[in-house]
Biopython code that builds the backbone (N, CA, C, O; Angstrom):
import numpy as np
from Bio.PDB.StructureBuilder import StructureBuilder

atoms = [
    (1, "UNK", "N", (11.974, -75.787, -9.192)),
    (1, "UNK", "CA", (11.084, -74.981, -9.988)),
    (1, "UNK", "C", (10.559, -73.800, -9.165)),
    (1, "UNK", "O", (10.590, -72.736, -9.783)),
    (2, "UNK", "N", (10.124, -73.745, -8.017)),
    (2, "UNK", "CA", (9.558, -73.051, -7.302)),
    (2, "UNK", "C", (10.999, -71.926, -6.741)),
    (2, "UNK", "O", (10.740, -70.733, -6.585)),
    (3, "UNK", "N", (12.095, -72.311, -6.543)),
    (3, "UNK", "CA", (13.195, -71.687, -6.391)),
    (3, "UNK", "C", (13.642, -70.535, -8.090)),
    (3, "UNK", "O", (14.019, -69.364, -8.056)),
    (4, "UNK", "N", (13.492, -71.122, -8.957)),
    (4, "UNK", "CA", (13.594, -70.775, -10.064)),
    (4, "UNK", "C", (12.437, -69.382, -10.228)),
    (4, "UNK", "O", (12.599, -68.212, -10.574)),
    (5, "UNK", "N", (11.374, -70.086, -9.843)),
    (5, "UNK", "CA", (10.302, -68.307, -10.135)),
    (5, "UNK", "C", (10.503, -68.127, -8.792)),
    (5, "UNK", "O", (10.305, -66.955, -9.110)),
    (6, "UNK", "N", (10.659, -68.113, -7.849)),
    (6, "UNK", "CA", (11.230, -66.770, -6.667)),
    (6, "UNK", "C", (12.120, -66.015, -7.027)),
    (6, "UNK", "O", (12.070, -64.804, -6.815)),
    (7, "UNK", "N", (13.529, -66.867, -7.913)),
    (7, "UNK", "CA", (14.583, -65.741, -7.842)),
    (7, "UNK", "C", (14.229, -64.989, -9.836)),
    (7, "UNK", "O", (14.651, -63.991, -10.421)),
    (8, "UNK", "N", (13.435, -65.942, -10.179)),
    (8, "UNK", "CA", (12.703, -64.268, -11.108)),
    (8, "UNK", "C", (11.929, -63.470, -10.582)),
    (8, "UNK", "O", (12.151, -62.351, -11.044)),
    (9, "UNK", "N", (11.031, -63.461, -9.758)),
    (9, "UNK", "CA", (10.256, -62.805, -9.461)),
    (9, "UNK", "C", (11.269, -61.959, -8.813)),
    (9, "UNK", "O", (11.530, -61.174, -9.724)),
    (10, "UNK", "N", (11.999, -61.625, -7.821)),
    (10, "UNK", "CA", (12.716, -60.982, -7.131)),
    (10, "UNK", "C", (13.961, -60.197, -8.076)),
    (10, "UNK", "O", (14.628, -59.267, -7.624)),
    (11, "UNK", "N", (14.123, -60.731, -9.393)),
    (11, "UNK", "CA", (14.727, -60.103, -10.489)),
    (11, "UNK", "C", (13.941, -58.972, -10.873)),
    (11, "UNK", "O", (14.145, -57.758, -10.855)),
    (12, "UNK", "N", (12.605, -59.990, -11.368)),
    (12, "UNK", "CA", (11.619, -58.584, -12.008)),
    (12, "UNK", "C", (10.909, -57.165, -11.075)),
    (12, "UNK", "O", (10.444, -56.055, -11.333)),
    (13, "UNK", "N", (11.240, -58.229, -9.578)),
    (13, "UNK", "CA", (10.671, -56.453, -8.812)),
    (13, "UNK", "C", (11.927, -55.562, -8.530)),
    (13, "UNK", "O", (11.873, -54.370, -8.228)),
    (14, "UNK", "N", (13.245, -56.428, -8.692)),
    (14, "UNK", "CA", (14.796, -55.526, -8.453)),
    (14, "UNK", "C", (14.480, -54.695, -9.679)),
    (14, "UNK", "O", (14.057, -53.622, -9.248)),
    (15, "UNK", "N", (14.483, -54.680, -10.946)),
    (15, "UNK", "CA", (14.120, -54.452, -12.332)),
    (15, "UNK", "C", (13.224, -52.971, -12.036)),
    (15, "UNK", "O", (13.571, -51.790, -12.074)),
    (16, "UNK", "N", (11.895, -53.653, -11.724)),
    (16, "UNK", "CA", (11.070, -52.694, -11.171)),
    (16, "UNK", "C", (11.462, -51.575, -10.338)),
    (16, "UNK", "O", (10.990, -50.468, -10.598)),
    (17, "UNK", "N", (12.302, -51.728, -9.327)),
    (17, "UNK", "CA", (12.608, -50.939, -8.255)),
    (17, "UNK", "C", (13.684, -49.890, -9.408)),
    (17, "UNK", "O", (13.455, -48.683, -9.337)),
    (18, "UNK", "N", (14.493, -50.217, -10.139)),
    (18, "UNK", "CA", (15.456, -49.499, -10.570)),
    (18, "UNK", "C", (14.934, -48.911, -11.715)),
    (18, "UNK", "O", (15.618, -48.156, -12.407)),
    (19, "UNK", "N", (13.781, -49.190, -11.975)),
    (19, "UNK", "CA", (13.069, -48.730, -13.208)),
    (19, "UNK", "C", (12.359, -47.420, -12.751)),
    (19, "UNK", "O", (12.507, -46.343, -13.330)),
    (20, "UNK", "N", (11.591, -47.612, -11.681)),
    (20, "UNK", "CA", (10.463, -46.576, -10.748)),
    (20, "UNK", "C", (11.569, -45.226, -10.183)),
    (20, "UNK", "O", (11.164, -44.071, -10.310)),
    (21, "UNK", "N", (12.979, -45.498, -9.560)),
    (21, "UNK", "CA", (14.302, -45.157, -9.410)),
    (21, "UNK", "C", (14.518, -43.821, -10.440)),
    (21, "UNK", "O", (14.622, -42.636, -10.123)),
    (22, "UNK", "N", (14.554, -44.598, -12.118)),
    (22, "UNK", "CA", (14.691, -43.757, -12.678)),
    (22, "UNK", "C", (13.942, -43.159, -13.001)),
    (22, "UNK", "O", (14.401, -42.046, -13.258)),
    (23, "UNK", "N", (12.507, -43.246, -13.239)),
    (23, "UNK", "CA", (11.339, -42.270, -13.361)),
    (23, "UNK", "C", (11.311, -41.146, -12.612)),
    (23, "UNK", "O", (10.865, -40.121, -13.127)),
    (24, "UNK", "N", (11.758, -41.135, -11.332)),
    (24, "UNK", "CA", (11.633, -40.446, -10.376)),
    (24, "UNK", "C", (12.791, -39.539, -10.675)),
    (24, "UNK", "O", (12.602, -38.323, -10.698)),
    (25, "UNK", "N", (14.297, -40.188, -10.968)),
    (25, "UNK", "CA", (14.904, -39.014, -11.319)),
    (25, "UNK", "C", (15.039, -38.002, -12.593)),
    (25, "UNK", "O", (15.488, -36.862, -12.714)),
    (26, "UNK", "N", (14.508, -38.840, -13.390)),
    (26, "UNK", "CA", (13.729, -38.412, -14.546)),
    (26, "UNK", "C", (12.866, -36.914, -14.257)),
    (26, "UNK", "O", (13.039, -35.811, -14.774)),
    (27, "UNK", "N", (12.056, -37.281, -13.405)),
    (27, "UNK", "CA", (10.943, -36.134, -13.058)),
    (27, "UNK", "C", (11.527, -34.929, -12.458)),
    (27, "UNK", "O", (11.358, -33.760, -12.804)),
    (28, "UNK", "N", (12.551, -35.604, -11.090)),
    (28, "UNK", "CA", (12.991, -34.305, -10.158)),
    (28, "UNK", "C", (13.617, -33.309, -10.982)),
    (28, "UNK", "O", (13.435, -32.097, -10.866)),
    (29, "UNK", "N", (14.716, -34.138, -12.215)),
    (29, "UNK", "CA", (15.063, -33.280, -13.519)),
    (29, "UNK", "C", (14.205, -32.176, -14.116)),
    (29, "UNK", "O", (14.325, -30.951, -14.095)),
    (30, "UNK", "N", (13.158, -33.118, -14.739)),
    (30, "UNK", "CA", (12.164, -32.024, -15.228)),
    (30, "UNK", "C", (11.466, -31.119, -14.403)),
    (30, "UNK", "O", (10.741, -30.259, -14.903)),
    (31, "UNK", "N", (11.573, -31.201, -13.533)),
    (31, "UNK", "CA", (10.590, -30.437, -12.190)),
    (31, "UNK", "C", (11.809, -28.767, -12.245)),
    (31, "UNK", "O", (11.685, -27.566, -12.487)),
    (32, "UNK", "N", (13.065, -29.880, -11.791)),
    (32, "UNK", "CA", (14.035, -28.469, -11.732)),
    (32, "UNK", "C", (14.154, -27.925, -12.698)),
    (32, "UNK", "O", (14.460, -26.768, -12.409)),
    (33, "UNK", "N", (14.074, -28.096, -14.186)),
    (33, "UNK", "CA", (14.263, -27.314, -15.304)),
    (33, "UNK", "C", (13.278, -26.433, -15.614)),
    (33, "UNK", "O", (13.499, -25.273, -15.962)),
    (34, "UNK", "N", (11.970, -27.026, -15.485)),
    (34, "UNK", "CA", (11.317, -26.143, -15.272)),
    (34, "UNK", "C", (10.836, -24.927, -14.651)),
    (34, "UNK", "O", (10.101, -24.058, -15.119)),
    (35, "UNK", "N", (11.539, -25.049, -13.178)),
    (35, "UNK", "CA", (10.752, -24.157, -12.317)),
    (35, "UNK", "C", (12.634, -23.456, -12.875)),
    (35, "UNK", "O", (12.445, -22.372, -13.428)),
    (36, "UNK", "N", (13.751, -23.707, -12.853)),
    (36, "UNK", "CA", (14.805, -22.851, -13.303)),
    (36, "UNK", "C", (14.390, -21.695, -14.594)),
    (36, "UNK", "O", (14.748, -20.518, -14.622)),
    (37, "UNK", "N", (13.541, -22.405, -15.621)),
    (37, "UNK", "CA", (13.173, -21.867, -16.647)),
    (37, "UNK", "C", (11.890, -20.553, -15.805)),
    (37, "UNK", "O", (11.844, -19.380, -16.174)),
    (38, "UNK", "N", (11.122, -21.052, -14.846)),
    (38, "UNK", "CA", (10.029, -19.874, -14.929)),
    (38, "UNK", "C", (10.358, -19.228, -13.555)),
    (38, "UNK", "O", (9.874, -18.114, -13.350)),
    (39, "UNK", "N", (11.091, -19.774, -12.632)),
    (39, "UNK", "CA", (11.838, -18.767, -11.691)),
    (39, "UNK", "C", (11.873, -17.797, -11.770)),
    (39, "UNK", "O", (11.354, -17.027, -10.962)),
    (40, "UNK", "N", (12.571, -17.433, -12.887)),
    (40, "UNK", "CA", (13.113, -16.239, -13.206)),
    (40, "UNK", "C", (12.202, -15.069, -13.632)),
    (40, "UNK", "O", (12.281, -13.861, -13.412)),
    (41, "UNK", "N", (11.062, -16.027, -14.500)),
    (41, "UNK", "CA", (10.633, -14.985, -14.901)),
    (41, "UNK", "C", (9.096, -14.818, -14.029)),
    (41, "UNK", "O", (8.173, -14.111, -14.431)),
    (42, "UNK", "N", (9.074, -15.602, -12.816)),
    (42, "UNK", "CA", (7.829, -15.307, -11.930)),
    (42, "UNK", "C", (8.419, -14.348, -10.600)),
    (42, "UNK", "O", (7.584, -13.718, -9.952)),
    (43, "UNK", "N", (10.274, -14.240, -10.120)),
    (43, "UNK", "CA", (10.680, -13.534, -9.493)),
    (43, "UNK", "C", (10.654, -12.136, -9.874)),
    (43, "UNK", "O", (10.251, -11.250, -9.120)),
    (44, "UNK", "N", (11.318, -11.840, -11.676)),
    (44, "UNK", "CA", (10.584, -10.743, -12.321)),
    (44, "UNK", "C", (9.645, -10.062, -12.085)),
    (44, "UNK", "O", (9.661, -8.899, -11.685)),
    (45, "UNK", "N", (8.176, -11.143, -12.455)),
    (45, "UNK", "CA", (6.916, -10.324, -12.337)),
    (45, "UNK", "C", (6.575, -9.544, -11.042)),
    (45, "UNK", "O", (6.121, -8.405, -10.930)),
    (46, "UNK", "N", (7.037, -10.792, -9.740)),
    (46, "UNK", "CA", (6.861, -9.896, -8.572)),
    (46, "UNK", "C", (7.489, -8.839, -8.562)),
    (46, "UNK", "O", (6.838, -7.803, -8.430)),
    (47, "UNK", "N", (9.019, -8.766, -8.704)),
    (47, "UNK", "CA", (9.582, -7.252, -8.251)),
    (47, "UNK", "C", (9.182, -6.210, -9.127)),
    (47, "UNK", "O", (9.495, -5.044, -8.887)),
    (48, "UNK", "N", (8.541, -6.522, -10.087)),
    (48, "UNK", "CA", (7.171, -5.540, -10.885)),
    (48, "UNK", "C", (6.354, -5.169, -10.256)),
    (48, "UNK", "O", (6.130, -3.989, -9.989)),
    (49, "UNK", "N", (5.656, -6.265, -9.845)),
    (49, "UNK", "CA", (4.837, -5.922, -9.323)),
    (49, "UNK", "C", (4.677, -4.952, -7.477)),
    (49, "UNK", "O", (3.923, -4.098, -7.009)),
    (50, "UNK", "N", (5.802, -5.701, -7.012)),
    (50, "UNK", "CA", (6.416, -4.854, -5.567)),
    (50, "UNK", "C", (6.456, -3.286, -6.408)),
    (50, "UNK", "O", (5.573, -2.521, -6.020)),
    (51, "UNK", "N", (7.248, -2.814, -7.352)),
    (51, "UNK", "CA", (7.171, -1.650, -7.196)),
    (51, "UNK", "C", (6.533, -1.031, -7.895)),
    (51, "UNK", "O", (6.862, 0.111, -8.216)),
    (52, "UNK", "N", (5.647, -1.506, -8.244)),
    (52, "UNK", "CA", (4.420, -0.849, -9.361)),
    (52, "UNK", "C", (3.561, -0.132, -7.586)),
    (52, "UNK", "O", (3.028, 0.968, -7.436)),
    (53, "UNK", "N", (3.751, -1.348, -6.445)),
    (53, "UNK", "CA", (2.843, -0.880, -5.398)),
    (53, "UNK", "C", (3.210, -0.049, -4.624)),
    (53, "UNK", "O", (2.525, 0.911, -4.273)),
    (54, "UNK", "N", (4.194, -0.263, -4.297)),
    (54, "UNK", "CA", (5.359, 0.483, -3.719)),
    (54, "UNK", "C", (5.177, 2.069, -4.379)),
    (54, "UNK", "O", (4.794, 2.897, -3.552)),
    (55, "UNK", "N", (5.384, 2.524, -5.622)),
    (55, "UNK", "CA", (5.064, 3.632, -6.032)),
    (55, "UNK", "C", (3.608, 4.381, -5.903)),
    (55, "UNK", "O", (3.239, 5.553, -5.977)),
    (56, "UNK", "N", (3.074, 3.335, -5.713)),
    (56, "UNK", "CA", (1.120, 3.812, -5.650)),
    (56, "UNK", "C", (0.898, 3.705, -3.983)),
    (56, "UNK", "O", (-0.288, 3.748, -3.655)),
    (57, "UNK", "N", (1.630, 3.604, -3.153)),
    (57, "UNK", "CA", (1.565, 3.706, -2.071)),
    (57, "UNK", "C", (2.435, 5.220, -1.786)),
    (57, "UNK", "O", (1.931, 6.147, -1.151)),
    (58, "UNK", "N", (3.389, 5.249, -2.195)),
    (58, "UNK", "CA", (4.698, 6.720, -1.686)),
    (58, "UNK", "C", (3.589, 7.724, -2.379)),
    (58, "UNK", "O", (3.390, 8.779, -1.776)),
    (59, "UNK", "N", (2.713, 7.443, -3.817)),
    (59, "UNK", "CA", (2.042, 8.294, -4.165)),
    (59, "UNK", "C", (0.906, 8.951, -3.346)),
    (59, "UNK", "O", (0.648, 10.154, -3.390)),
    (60, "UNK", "N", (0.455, 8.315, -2.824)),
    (60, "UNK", "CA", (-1.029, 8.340, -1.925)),
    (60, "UNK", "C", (-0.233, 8.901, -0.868)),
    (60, "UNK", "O", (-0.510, 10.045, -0.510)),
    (61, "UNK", "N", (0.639, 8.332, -0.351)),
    (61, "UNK", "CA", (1.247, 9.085, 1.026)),
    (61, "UNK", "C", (1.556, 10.783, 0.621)),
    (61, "UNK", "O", (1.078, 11.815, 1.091)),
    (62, "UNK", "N", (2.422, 10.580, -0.301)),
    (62, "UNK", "CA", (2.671, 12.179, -0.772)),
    (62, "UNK", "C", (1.622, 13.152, -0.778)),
    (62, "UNK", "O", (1.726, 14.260, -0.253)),
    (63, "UNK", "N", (0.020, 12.479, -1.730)),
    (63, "UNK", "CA", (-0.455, 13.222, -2.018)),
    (63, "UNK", "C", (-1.506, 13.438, -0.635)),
    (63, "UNK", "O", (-2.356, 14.306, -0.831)),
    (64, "UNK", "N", (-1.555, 12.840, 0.583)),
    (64, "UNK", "CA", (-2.037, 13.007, 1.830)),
    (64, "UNK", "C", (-1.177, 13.784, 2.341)),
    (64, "UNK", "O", (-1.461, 14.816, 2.949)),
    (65, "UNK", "N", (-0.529, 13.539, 2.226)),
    (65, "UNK", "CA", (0.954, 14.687, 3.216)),
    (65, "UNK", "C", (0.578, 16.107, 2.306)),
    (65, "UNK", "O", (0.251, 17.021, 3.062)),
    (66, "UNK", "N", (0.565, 16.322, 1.484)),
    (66, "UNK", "CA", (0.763, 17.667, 0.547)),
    (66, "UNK", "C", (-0.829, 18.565, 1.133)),
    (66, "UNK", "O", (-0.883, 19.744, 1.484)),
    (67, "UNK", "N", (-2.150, 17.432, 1.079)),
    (67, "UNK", "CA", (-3.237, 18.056, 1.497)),
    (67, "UNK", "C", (-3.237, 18.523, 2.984)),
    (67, "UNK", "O", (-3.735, 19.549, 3.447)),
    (68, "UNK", "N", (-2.550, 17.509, 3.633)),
    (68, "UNK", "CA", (-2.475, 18.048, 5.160)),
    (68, "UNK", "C", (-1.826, 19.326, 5.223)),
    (68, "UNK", "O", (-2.416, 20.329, 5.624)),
    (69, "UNK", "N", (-0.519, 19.324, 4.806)),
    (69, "UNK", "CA", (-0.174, 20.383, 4.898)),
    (69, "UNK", "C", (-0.469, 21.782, 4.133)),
    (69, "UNK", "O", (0.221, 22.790, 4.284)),
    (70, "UNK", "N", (-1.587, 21.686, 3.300)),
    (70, "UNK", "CA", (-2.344, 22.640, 3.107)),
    (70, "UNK", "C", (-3.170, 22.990, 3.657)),
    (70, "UNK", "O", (-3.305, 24.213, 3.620)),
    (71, "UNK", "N", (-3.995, 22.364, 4.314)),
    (71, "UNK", "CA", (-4.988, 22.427, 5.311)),
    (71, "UNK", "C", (-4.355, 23.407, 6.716)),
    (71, "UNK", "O", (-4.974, 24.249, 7.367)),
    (72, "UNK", "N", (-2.788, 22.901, 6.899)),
    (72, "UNK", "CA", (-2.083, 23.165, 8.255)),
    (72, "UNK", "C", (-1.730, 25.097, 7.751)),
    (72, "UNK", "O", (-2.058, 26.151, 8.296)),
    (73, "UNK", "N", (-0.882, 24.767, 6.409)),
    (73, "UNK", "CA", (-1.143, 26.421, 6.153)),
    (73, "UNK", "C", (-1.998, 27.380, 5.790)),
    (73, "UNK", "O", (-1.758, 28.585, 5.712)),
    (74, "UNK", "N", (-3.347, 26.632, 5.493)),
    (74, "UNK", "CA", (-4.552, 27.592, 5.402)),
    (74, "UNK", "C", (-4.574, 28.407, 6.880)),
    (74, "UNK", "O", (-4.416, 29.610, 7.087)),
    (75, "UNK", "N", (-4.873, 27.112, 7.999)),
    (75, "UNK", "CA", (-5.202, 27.711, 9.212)),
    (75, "UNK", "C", (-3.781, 28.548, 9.430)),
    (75, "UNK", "O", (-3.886, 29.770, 9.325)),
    (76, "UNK", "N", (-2.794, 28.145, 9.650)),
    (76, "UNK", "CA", (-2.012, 29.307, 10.074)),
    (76, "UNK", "C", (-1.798, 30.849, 9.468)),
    (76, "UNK", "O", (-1.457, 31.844, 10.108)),
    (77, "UNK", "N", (-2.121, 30.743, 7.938)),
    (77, "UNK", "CA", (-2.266, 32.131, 7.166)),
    (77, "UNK", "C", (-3.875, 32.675, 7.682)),
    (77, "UNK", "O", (-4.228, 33.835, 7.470)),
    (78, "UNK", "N", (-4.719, 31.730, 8.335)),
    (78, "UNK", "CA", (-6.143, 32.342, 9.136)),
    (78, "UNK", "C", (-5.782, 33.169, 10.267)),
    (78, "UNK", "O", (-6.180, 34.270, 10.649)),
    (79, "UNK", "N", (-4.769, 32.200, 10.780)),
    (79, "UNK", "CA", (-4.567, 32.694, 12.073)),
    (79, "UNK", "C", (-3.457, 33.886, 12.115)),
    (79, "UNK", "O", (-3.528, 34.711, 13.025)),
    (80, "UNK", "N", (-2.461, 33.974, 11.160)),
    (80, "UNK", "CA", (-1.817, 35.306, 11.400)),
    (80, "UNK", "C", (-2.759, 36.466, 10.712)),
    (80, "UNK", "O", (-2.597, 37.504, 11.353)),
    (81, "UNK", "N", (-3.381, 36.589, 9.988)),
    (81, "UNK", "CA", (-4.124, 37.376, 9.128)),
    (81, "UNK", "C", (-5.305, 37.770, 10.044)),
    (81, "UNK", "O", (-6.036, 38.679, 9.649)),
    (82, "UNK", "N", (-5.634, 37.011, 11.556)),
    (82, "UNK", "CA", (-6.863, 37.373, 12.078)),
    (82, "UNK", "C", (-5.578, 39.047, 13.537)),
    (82, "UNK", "O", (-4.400, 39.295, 13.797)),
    (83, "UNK", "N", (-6.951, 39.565, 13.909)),
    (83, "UNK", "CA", (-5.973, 40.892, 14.190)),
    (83, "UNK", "C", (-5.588, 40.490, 15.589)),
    (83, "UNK", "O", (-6.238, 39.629, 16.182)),
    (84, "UNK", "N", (-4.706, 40.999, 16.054)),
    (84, "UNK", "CA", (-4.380, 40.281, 17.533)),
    (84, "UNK", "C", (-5.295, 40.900, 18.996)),
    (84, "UNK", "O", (-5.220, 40.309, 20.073)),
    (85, "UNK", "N", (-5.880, 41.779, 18.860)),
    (85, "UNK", "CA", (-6.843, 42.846, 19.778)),
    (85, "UNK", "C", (-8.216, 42.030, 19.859)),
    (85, "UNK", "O", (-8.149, 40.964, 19.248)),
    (86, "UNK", "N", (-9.056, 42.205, 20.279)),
    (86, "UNK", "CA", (-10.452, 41.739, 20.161)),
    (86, "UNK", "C", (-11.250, 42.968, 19.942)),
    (86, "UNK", "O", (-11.442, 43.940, 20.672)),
    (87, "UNK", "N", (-11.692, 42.661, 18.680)),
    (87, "UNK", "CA", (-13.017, 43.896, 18.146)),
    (87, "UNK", "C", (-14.476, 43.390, 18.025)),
    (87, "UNK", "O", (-14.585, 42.447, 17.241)),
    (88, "UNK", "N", (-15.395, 43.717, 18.501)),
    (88, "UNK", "CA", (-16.531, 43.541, 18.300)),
    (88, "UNK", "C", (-17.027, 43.443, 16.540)),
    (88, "UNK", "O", (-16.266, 43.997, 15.747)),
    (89, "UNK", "N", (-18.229, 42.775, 16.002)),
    (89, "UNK", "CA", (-18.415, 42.692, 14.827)),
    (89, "UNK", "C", (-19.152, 43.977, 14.054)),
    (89, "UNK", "O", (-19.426, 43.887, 12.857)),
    (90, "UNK", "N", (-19.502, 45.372, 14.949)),
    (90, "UNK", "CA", (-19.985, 45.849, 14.194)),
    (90, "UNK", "C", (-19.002, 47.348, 14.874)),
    (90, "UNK", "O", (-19.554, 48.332, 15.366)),
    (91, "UNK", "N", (-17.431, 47.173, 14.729)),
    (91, "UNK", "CA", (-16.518, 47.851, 15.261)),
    (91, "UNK", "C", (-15.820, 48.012, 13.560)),
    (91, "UNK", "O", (-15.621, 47.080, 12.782)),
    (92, "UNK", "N", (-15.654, 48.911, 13.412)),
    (92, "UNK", "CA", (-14.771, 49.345, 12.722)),
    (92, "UNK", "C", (-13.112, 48.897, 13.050)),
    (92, "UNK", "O", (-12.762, 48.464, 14.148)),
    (93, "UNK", "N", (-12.084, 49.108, 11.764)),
    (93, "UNK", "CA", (-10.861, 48.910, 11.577)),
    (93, "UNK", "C", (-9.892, 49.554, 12.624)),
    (93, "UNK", "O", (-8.973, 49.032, 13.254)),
    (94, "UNK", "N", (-10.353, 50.818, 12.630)),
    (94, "UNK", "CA", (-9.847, 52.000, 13.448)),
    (94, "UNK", "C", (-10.546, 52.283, 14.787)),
    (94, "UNK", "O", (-10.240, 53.242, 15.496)),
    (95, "UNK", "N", (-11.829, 51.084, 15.196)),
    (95, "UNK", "CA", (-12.422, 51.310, 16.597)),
    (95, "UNK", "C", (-13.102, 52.009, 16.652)),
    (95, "UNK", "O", (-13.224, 52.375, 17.821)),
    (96, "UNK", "N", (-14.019, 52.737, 15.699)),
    (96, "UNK", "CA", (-15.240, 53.477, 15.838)),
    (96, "UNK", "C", (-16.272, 52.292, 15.453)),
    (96, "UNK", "O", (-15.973, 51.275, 14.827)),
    (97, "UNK", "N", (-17.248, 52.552, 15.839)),
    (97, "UNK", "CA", (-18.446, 51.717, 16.246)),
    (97, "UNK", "C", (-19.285, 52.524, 15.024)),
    (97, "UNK", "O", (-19.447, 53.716, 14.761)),
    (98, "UNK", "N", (-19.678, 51.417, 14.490)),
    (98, "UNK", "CA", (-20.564, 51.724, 13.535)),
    (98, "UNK", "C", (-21.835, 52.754, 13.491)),
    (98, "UNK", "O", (-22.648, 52.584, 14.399)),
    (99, "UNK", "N", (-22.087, 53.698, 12.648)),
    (99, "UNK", "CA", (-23.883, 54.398, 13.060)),
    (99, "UNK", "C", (-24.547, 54.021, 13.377)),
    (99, "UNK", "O", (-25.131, 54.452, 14.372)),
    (100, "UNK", "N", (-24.898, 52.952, 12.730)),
    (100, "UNK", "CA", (-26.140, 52.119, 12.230)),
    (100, "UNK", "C", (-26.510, 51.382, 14.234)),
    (100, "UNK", "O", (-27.479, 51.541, 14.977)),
    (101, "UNK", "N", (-25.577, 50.838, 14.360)),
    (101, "UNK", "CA", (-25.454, 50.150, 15.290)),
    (101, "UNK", "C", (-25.820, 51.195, 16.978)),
    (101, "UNK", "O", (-26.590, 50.937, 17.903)),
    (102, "UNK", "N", (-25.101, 52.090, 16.813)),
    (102, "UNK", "CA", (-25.348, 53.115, 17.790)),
    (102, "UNK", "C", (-26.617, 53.535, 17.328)),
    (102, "UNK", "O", (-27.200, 53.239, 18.371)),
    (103, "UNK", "N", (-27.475, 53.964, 16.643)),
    (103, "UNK", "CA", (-29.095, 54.090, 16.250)),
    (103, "UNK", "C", (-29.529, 53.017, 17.018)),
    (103, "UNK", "O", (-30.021, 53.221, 18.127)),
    (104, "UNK", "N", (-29.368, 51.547, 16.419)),
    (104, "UNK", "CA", (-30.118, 50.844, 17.155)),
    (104, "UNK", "C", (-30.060, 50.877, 18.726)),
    (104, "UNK", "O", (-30.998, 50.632, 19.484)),
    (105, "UNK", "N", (-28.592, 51.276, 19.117)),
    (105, "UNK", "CA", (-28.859, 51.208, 20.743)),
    (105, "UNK", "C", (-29.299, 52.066, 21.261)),
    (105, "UNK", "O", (-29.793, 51.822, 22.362)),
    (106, "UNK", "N", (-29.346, 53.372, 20.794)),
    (106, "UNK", "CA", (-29.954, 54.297, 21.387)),
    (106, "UNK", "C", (-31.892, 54.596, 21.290)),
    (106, "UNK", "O", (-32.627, 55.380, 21.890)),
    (107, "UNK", "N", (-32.212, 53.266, 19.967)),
    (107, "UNK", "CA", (-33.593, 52.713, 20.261)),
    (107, "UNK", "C", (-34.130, 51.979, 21.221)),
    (107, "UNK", "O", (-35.264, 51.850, 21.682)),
    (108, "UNK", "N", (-32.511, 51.274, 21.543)),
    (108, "UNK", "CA", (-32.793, 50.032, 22.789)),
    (108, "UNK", "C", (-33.425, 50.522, 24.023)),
    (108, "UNK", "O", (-34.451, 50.137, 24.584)),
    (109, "UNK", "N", (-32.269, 51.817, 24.445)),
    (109, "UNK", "CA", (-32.398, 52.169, 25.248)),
    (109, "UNK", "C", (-33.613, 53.386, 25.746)),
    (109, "UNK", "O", (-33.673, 53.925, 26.851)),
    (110, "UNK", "N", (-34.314, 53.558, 24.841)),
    (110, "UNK", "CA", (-35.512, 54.565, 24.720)),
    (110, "UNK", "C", (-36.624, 53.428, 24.904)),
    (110, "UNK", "O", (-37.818, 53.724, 24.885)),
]
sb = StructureBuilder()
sb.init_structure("model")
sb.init_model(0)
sb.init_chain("A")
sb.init_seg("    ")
for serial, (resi, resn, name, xyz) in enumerate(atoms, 1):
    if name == "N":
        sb.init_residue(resn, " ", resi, " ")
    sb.init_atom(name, np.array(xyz, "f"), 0.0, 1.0, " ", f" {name:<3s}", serial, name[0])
structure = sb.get_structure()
């Protein structure tokens, strides 16, 4: 009798074991169908999303690059446009020295 429920008992946990067996492959199934099913469409969203950033980044770069280099040709159209001689500020185009200015120095000097 006691031989009799050991080798059921050892039936019903073999039973068990091949039962738990298939649950499990049961699941790994559904696990893979699933993630096959949204794979696709969560690899999608990223490479959306990569170049949604990707474009808002080349944008910002561009539009930093475009200001710099306005900034770079302001000063250089400053700098060719300034005269190459050194003139005083109250010197005329042609190097005559202003009236006004010669009045005052000749007050200075009185």
């Amino acid at each position: 009798m006691a031989a009799q429920l050991r080798a059921e008992l050892q039936q019903e946990i073999a039973n068990l074991r091949a039962e738990m067996l298939q649950l499990h492959e049961v699941q790994i199934e559904a696990t893979g169908t699933t993630l096959g099913e949204y794979g696709g469409k969560i690899y999608d969203h990223f490479q959306k999303a990569i170049r949604e950033l990707q474009s808002e980044v080349f944008s910002e770069i561009a539009r930093k690059f475009g200001e710099a280099m306005g900034r770079l040709d302001a000063v250089a159209l400053d700098a060719r446009s300034r005269s190459k001689r050194y003139e005083f500020a109250n010197e005329r185009d042609d190097g005559d020295v202003v009236a006004e200015s010669v009045a005052q120095v000749d007050e200075l000097r009185c």
